[in-house]
N, C-alpha and C positions, 0 to 999 in steps of 0.2 A: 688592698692595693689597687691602686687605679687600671683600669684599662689602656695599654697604650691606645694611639692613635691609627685608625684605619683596620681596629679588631673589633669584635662582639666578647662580651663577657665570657668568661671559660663556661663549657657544657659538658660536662662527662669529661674531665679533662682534658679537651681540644678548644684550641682559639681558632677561631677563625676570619680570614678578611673579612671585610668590608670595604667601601669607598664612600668617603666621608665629605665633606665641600673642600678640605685643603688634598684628600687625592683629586678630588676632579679636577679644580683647577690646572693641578700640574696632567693629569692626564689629559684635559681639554685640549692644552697645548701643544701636548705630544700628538695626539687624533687629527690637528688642525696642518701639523706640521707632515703629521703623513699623509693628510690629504694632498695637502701640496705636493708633494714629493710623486706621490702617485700620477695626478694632473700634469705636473713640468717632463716625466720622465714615460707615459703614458705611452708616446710613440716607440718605446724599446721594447714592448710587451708585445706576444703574440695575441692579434686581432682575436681569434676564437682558440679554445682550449683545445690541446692535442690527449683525450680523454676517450675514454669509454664511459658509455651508459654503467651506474653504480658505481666507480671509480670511487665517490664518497665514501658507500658504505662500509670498504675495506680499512680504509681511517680512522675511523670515528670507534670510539668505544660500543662494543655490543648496549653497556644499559648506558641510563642516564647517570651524570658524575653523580657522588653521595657529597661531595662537598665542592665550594668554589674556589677556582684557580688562583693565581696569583695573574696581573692584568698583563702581564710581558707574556705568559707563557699563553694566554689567552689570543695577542698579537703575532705573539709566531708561528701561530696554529692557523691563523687567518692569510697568513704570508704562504706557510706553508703546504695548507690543506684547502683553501678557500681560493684564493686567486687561479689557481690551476683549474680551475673549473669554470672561472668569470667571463664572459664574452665582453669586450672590453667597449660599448655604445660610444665611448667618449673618444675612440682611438683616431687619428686621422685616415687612415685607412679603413675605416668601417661603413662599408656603404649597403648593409642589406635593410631591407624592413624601409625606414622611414625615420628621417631627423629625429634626434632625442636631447635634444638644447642643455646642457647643465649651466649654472653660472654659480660664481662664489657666492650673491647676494643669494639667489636660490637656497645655497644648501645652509647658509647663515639664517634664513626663515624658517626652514626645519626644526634648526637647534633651538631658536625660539620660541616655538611654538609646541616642540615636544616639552619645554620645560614647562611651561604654562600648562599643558594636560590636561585644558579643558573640557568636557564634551559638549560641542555645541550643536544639539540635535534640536534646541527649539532656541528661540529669545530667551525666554526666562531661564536657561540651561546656563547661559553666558552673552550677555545681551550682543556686544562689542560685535563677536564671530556675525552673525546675524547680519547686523549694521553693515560691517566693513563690505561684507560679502553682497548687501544689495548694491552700494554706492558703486564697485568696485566692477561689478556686473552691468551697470547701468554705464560707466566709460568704457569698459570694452564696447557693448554693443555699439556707442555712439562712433568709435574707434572703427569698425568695422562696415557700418553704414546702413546698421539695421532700422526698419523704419519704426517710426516713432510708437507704433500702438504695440510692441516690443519690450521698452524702455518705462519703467514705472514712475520715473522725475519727469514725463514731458508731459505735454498739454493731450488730451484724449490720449493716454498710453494704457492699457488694459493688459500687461504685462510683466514680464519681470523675468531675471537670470537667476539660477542656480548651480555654483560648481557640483559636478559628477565625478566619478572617480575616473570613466573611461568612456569613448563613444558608446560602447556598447550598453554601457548602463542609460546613457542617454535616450537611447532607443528602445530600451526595455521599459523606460520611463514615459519614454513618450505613447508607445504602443499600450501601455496599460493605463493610460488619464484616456487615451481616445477609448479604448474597452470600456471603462468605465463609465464615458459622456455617450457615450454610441446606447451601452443596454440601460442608462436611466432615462433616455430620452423615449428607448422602447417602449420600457414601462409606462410611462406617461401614455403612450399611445395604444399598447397593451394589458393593461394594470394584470391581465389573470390568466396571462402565459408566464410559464415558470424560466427563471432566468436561464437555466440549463439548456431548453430549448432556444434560446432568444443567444446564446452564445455558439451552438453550434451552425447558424446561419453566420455570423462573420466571415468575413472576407477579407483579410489583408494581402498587399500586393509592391512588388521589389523587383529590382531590374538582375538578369542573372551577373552582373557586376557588382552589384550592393554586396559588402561585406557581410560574412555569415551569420555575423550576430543579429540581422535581421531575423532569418530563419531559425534562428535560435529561439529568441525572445516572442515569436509564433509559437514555438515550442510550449515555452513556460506559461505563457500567458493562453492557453487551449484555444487558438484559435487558426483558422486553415489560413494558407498564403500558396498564393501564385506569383513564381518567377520568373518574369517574361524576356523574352529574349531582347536582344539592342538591335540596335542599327550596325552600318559598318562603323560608324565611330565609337560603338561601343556605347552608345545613349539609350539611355529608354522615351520612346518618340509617343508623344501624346496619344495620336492614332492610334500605336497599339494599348493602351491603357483603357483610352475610350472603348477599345472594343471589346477588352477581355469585362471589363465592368456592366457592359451589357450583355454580355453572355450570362454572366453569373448573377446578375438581377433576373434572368428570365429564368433561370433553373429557383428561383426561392431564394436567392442568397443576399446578406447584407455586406457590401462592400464599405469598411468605413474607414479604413487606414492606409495611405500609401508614404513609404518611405523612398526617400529620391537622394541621388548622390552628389556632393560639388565634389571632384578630384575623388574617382574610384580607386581602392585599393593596388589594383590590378597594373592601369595603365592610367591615370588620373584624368578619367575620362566624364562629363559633366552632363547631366542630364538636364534640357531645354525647361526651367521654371516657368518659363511664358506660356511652354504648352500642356503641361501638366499640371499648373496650378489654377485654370480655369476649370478644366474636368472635373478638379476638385471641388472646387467651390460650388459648383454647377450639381454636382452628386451629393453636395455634403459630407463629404470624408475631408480624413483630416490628414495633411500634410506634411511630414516632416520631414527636413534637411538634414542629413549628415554631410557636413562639410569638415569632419575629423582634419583631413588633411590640407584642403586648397586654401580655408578657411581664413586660416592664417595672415592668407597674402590680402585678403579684402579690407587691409589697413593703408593697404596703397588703394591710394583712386581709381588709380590705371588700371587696375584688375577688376573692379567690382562688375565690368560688364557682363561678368561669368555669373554673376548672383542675381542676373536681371530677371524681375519675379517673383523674388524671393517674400514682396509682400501679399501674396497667397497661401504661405507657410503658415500654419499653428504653432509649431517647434522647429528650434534650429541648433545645431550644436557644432563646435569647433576642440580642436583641442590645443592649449597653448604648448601643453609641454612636446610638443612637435617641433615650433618654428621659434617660438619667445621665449627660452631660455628658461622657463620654467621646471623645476624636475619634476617624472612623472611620479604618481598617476594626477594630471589634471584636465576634467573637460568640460567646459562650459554649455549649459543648454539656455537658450530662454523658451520660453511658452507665452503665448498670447489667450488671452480670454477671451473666445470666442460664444461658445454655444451653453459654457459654465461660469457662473460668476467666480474670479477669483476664491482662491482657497478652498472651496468646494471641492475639489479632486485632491485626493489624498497623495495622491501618488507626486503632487505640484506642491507642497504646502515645507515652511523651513521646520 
């Protein structure tokens, strides 16, 4: 006897669902239709959940099911035991944290894209991810005003963008290609000091407004960082950079990284690239921009004068799913080829 439609073959005398391509369709429907429904009616929902901490765990089955639901009772569970708990980013009333843009095309690239399920961790994985993702990188940055040794389609460009999943990996990313260009170039100048030692001289350096995953990513990556105080604007002012870098070149130390803000977490307060990226250049440490949040806006003209500078920068990262309508997690970094020939740093490469 045949198997209906939307079961597995009997096992131990139990059928069980499945979802087959004529459920999905008709579930697709249903998912699309209650996404709507949630979006159009979004402002009747309360902004944050009225919960306690573990609230879930009292719901939810002590083990894992032994078998799979039927997909309604799946949905009412999601109605019922899930939304209670949602902080609503989409709501019109929600102003903590920082914009989180959805749009329908957004979430219609999702469904795309999960169907396709490819892993595109190099070219040869899925050539296309690869492609799209430089072309794609290369007009934002020209979108935003980055200068051309940035960009890998212009004339002298020594560069190139990468989507991240969040600023913070961007800066983890950037902080470990300069670790890495910083103790090969030691090498080269030390060949028979052990890397260990050549790592605890580093010096990384962040304004106490820089977002924590600066000092985070210090963390992961072993190396010491100084967070220096601002100005009254809340800037981190060139003079004090210059001066914390010669203190700690006179105690033995290698300063080789400094991370700088557009639009601080805090108060979206912007640190002077004009004065901080000479010091750099001047020391040989490498610069990175986190422009997470202001980022966005240096697609208007009128704004860029807050990025004036910015071609001192190594790395620079934005995030769209802030201001463009993109859902998160997405954040753009580019990296310039400075002191390493492209692809050489592992930590840069698709």
């Amino acid at each position: 006897m045949a198997t209906p439609p939307g079961q597995v073959p009997p096992a131990g005398g139990l059928t069980l669902p499945y979802m087959d391509s004529a459920e999905f369709r008709n579930r697709g429907k249903e998912m699309v239709d209650y996404i709507s429904d949630y979006m159009d009616t979004i402002g009747q929902r309360r902004v944050t959940p009225a919960i306690e901490p573990g609230y879930l765990r009292e719901r939810l089955p002590e083990d894992p099911p032994m078998y799979p639901e039927d997909w309604d009772e799946i949905m009412d569970d999601v109605e019922q035991h899930i939304m209670p708990g949602v902080t609503h980013w989409q709501h019109p009333r929600f102003h903590a944290y920082f914009p989180s843009g959805n749009s329908y095309p957004s979430i219609m690239a999702d469904m795309l894209s999960d169907a396709i399920g490819s892993n595109g961790f190099s070219w040869a994985a899925s050539p296309v991810y690869t492609e799209l993702e430089t072309i794609v990188m290369d007009w934002l940055g020209r979108m935003v005003g980055l200068p051309k040794e940035f960009l890998p389609f212009t004339e002298n460009g020594k560069g190139g963008g990468v989507i991240q999943g969040s600023a913070s990996e961007c800066i983890l990313v950037s902080l470990l290609a300069a670790r890495q260009a910083t103790i090969r170039e030691l090498k080269r100048q030390h060949p028979f000091v052990e890397e260990g030692v050549l790592l605890s001289k580093l010096m990384a350096y962040c304004s106490k407004e820089a977002h924590s995953s600066v000092e985070k990513a210090a963390m992961i990556a072993f190396v010491k960082i100084r967070i220096l105080e601002t100005d009254d604007k809340y800037a981190l002012r060139g003079s004090k950079l210059a001066k914390a870098i010669q203190e700690d070149r006179s105690m033995g130390l290698i300063p080789f990284f400094v991370s700088s803000t557009l639009g601080t977490t805090s108060c979206c307060s912007f640190d002077p690239l004009t004065e901080i990226g000479p010091i750099c250049k001047e020391e040989n440490v490498w610069l990175h921009v986190d422009a997470a949040y202001a980022g966005n806006a240096f697609i208007c003209p009128q704004f860029r004068y807050l990025m004036k500078g910015i071609e001192y920068a190594t790395s620079f990262n934005f995030n769209p799913n802030k201001w463009m309508l993109v859902n998160f997690d997405c954040s753009t970094m580019w990296y310039v080829c400075q002191r390493e020939p492209c692809g050489t740093l592992c930590f840069m490469r698709h």
